[in-house]
BAVEXTI-194270 format. One record per residue: x, y, z of N, C-alpha, C in turn. Coordinates in steps of 0.001 Angstrom, whole numbers, plus 500000, padded with zeros to 6 digits. Each point is the difference from the previous one (the first is absolute). Layout:
N
    n_x    n_y    n_z   ca_x   ca_y   ca_z    c_x    c_y    c_z
      X      Y      Z      X      Y      Z      X      Y      Z
...
//
This chain:
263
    n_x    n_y    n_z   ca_x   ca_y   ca_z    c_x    c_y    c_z
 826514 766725 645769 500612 498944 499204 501070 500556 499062
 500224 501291 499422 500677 500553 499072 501350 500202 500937
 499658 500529 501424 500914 500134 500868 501311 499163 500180
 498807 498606 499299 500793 499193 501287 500622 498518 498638
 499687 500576 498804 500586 499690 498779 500960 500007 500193
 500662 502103 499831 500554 500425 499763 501389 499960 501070
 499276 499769 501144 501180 499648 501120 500656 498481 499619
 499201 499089 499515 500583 498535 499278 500905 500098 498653
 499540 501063 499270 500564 499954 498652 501653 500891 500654
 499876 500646 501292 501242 500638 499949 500884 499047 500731
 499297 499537 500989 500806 498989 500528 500665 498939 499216
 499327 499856 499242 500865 498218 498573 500922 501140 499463
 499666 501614 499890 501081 499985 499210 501338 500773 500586
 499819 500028 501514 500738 500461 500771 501204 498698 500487
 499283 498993 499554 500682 498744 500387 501165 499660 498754
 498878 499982 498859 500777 500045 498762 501231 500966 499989
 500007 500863 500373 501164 501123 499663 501210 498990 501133
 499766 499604 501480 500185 499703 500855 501177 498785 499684
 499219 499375 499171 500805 498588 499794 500359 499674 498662
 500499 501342 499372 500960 500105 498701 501069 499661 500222
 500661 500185 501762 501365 499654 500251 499528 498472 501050
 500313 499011 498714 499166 498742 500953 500891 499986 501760
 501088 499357 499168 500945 500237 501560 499549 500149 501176
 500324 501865 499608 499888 500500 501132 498297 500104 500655
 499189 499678 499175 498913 499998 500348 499949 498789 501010
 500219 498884 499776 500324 498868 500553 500739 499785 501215
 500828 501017 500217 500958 499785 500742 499465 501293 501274
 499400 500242 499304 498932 501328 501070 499509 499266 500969
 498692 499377 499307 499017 498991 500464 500786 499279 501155
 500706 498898 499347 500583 498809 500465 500934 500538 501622
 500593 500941 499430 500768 500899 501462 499010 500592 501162
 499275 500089 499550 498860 501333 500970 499407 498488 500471
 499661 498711 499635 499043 498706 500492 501285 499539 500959
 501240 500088 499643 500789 499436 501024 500375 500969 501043
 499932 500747 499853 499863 501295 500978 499854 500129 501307
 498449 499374 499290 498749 500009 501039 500045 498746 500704
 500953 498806 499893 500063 499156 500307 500746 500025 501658
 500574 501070 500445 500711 500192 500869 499093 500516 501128
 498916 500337 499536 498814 500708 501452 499391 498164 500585
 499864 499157 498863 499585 498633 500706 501167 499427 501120
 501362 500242 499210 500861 499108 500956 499991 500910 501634
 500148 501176 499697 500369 501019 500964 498325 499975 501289
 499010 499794 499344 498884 499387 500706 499862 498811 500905
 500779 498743 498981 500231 498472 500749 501215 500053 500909
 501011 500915 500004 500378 500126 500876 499614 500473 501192
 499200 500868 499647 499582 500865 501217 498624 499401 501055
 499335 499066 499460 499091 499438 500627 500730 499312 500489
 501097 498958 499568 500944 498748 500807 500764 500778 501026
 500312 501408 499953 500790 500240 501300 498603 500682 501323
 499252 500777 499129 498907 500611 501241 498775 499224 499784
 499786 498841 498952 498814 499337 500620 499038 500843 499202
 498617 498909 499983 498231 500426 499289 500545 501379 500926
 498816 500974 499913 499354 501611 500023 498921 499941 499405
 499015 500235 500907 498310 499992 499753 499706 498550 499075
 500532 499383 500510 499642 498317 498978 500192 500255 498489
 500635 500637 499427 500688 500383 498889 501199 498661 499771
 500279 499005 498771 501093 499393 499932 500333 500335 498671
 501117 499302 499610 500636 500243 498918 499349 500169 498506
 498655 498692 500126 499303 500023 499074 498960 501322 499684
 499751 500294 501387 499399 501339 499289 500839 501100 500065
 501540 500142 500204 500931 501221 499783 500296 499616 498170
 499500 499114 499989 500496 499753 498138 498601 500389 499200
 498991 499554 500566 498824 500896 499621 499614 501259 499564
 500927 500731 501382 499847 501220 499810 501061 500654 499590
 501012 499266 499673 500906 501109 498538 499317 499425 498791
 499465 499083 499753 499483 499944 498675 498708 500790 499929
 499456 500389 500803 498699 501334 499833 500647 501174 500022
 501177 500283 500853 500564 501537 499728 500980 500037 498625
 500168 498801 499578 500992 500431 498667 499333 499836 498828
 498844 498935 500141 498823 500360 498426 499372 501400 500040
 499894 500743 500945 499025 500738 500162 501043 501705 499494
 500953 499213 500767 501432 501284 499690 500156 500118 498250
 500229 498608 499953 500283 499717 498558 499093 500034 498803
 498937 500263 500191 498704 500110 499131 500844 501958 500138
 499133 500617 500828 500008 501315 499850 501489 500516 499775
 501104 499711 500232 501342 500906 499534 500339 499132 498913
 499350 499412 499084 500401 499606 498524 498958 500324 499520
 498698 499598 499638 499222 500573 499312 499934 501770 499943
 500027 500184 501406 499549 501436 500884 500950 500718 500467
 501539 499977 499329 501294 500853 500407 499769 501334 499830
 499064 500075 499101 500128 501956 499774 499405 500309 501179
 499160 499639 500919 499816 500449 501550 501356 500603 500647
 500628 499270 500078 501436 499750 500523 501089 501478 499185
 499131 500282 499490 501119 500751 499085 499160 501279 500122
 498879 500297 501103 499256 501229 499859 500797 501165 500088
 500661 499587 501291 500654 501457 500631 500981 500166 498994
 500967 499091 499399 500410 500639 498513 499777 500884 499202
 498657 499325 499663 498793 500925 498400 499894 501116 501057
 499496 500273 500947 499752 501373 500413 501189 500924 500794
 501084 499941 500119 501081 500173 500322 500421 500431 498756
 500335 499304 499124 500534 500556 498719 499121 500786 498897
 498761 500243 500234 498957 500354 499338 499550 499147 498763
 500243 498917 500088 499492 498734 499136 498843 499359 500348
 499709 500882 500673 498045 499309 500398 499209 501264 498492
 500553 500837 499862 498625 500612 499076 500070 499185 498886
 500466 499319 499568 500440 499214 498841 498631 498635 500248
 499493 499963 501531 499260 498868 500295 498394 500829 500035
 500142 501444 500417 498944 500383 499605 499300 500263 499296
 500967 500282 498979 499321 500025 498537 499167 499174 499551
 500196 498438 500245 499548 499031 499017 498734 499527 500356
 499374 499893 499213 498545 499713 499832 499536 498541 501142
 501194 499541 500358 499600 498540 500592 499995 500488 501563
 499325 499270 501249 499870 499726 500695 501484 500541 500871
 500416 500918 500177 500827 500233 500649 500929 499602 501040
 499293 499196 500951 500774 499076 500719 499715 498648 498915
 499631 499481 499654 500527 498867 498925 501025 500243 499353
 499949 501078 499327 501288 500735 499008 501410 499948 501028
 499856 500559 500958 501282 500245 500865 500124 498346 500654
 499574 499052 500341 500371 498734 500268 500632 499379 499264
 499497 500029 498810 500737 499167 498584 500515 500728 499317
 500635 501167 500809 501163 500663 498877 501320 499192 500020
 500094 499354 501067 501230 498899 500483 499915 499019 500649
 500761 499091 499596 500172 498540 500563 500665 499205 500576
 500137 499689 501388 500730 499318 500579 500723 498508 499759
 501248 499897 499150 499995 498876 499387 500346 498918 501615
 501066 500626 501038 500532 499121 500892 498754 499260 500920
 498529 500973 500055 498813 499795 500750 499527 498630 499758
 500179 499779 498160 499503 498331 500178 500691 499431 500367
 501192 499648 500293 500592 499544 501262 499071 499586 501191
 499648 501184 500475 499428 499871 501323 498564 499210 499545
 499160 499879 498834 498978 499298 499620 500394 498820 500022
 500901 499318 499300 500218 498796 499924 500245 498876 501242
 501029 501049 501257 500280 499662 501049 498581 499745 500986
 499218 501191 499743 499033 499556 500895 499294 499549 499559
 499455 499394 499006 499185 498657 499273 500622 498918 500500
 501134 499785 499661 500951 498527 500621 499737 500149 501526
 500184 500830 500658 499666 500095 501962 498620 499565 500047
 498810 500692 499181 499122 499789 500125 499540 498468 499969
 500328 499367 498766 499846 498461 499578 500685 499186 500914
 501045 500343 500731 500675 498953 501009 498931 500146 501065
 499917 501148 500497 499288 500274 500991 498358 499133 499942
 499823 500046 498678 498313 498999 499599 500656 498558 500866
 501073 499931 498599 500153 498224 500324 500588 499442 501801
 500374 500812 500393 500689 500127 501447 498912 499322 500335
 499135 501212 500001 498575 499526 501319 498791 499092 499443
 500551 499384 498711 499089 499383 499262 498539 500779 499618
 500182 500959 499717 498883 500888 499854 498679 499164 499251
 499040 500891 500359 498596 499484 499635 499732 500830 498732
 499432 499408 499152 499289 501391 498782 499523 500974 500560
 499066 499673 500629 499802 501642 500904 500820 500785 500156
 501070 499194 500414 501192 501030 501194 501051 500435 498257
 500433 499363 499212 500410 500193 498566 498905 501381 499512
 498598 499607 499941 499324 501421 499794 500057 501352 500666
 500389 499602 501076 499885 500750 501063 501511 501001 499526
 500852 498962 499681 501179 501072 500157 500091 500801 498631
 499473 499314 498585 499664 501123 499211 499272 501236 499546
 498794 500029 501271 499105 501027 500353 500847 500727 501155
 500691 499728 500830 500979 501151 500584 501063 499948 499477
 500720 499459 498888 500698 501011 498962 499351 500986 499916
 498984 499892 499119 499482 501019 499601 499516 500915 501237
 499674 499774 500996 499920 501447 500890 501231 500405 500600
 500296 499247 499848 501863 500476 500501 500668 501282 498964
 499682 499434 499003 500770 500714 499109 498925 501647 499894
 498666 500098 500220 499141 500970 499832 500853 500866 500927
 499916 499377 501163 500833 500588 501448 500744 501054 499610
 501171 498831 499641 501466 500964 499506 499849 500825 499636
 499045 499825 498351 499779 501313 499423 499741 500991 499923
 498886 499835 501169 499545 500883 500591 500912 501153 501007
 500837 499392 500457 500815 500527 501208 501288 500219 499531
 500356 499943 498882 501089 500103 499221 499433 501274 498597
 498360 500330 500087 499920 501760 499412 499850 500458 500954
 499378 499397 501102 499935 501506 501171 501875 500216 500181
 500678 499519 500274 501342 500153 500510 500817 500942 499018
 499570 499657 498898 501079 500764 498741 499187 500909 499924
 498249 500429 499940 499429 500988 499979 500753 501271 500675
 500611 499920 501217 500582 500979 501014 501024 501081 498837
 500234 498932 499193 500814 501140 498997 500062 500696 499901
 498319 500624 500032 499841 501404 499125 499819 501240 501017
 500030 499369 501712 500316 500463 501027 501712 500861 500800
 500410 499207 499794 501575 499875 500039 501180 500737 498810
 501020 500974 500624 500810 499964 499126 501054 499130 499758
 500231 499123 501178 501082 499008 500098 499310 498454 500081
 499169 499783 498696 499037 499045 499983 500306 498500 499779
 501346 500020 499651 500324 498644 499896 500460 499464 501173
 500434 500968 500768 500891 499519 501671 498327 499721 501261
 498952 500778 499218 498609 499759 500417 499896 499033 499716
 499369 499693 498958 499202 498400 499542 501185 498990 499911
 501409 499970 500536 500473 498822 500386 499920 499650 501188
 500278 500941 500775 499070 499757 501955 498594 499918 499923
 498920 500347 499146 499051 499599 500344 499801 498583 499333
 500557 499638 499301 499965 498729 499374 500662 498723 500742
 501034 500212 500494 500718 499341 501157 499127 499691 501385
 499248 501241 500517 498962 499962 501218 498869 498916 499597
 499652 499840 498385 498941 499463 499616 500547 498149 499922
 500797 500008 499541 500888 498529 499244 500375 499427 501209
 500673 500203 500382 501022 499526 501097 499072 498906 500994
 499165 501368 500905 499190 498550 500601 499324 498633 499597
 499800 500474 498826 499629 498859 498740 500717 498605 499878
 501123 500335 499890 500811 499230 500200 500272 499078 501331
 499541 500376 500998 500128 499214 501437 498563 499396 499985
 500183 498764 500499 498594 498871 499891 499198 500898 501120
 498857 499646 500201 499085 500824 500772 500203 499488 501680
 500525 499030 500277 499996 499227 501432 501104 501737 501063
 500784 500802 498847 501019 500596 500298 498731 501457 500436
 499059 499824 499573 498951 501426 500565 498859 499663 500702
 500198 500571 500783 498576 499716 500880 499533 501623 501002
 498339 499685 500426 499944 501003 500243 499840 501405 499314
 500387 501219 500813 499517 501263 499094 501075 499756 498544
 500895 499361 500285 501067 500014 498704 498958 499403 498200
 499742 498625 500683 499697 499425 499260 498264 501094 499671
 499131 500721 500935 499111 500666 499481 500591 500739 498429
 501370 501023 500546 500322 501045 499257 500750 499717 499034
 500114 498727 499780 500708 499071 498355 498889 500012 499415
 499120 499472 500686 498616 499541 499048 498707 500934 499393
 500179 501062 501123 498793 500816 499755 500538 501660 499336
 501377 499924 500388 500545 501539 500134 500496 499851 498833
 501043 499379 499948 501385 499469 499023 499527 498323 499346
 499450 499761 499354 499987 498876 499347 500693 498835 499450
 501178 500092 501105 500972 499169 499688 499366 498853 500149
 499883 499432 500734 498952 498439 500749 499393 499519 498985
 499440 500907 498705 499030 499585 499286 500499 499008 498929
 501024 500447 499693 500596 499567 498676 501192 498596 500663
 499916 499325 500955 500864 498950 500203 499198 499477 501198
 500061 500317 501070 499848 499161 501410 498451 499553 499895
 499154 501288 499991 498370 499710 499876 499695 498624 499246
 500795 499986 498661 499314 499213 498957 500669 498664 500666
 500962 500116 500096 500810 498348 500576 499272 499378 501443
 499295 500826 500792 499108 499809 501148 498823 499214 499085
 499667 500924 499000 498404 499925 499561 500166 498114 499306
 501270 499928 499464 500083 498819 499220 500097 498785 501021
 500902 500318 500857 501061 499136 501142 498039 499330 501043
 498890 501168 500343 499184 499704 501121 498709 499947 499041
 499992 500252 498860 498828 499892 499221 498898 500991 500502
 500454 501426 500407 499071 500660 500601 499305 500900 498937
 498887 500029 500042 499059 501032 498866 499537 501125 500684
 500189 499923 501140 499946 501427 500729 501206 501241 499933
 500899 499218 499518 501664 500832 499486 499594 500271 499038
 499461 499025 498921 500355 500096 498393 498820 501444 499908
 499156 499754 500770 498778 501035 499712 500745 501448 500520
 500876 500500 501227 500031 500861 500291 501564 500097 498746
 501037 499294 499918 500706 500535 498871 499173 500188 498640
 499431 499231 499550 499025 500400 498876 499333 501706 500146
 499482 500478 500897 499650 501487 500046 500918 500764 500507
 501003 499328 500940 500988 501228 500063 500744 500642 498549
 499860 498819 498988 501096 500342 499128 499399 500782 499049
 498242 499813 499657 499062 500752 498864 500426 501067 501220
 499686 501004 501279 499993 500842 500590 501279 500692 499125
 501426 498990 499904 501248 500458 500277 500697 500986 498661
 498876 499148 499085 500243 500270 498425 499344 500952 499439
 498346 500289 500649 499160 501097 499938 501038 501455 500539
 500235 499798 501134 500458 501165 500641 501597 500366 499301
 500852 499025 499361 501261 500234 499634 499774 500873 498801
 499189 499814 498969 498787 500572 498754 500081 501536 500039
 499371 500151 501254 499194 500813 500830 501593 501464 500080
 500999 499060 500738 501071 501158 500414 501075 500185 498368
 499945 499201 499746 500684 500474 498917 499385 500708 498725
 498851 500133 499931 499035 500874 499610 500568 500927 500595
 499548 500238 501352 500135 501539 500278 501892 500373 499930
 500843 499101 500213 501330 500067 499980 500291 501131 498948
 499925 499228 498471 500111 500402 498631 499457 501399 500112
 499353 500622 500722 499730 501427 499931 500844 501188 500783
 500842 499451 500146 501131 500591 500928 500848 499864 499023
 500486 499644 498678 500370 500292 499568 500356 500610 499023
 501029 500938 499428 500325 501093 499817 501477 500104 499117
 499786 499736 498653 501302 499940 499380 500904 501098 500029
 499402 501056 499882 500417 501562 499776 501347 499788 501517
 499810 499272 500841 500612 499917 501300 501505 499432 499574
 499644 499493 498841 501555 499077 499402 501237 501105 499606
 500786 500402 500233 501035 501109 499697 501441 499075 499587
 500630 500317 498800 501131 499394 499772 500983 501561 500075
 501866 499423 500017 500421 501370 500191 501207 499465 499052
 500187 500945 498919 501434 499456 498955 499215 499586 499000
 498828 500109 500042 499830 498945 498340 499129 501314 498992
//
């Protein structure tokens, strides 16, 4: 609970610093929500020229950017200092995270804040709510989609420390964890009708892309509790084991390795 205070008290005041310049704070948001507005049109086009794929329609291609952009948008605004690992340890600005008495990966999440990310929150709340009223959703199916928020977003998180974890592996770690982050995202982004087969196994079980968009829009769209149950443990599995490597990651590293030349 002290943990998880302290990750709230940094976040309000990571926001606060954030939106001293109202503006541009505003104009972050508001740009990054219209942004994202271009993967829907570029979608409705694309079903009207090639047609359904795996009984997938428009209503659930809007579904599932509003689960990949709350889920995006929760973790790279609250959770930007992830994003900024290979930085801190590249520049030797991670011992500065070891020092401190707090929770270490808490500390390094909320060292920074993604202001353009709520963008992507806001956008996929609005996808999400059309997407309710579209299909006239049931409370269930309304419950349903705020309990896979929330595993959606565990997902990400999960698969977004194993990915930046590689850091402490790599000397060229940022050109790493942007291809492995790309391998992870990307399929995410394509509705699930587009994988099938060993593909769709190795999204879901290997690479966890499936988890965080297509799975949950299936689970909502067919009312299946046999999905919700196997994403529900894939994602405690996904978050245990992400824990797990970046634990051992952080021991690979090695400030003394940092060399400046001229100063």
């Amino acid at each position: 609970m002290k943990e998880l205070k302290f990750a709230l008290y940094a976040i309000k005041k990571n926001i606060q610093s954030s939106a001293e310049l109202r503006t541009s704070f505003l104009m972050n948001i508001v740009g990054m929500a219209i942004n994202n507005t271009a993967f829907i049109f570029l979608w409705i086009f694309f079903v009207k020229s090639v047609g359904i794929i795996g009984g997938w329609t428009i209503y659930d291609i809007i579904a599932l950017q509003g689960f990949t952009a709350v889920c995006f948008g929760i973790i790279f605004s609250a959770g930007y200092g992830i994003r900024k690992l290979a930085d801190y340890v590249a520049s030797g600005a991670f011992d500065r995270f070891m020092l401190s008495p707090k929770n270490l990966l808490v500390r390094i999440a909320t060292s920074s804040f993604g202001v353009s990310a709520l963008g992507d929150i806001v956008f996929g709340i609005v996808c999400l709510g059309i997407y309710a009223f579209l299909i006239h959703a049931t409370i269930y199916q309304i419950l349903l989609i705020a309990l896979l928020v929330l595993i959606s977003t565990i997902v990400f998180l999960a698969a977004v420390i194993v990915i930046y974890s590689m850091c402490f592996y790599f000397t060229d770690a940022s050109s790493v964890t942007y291809g492995l982050f790309q391998l992870f995202f990307a399929p995410a982004m394509f509705h699930g009708g587009a994988f099938q087969g060993a593909m769709r196994f190795i999204f879901t079980f290997a690479i966890p892309s499936l988890l965080i968009g297509a799975l949950p829009v299936e689970i909502v769209r067919d009312i299946s509790l046999e999905k919700l149950l196997l994403v529900s443990i894939l994602a405690i599995f996904w978050f245990v084991f992400s824990i797990k490597i970046f634990n051992r990651a952080v021991k690979k590293y090695e400030s003394s390795n940092f060399m400046t030349f001229g100063q």
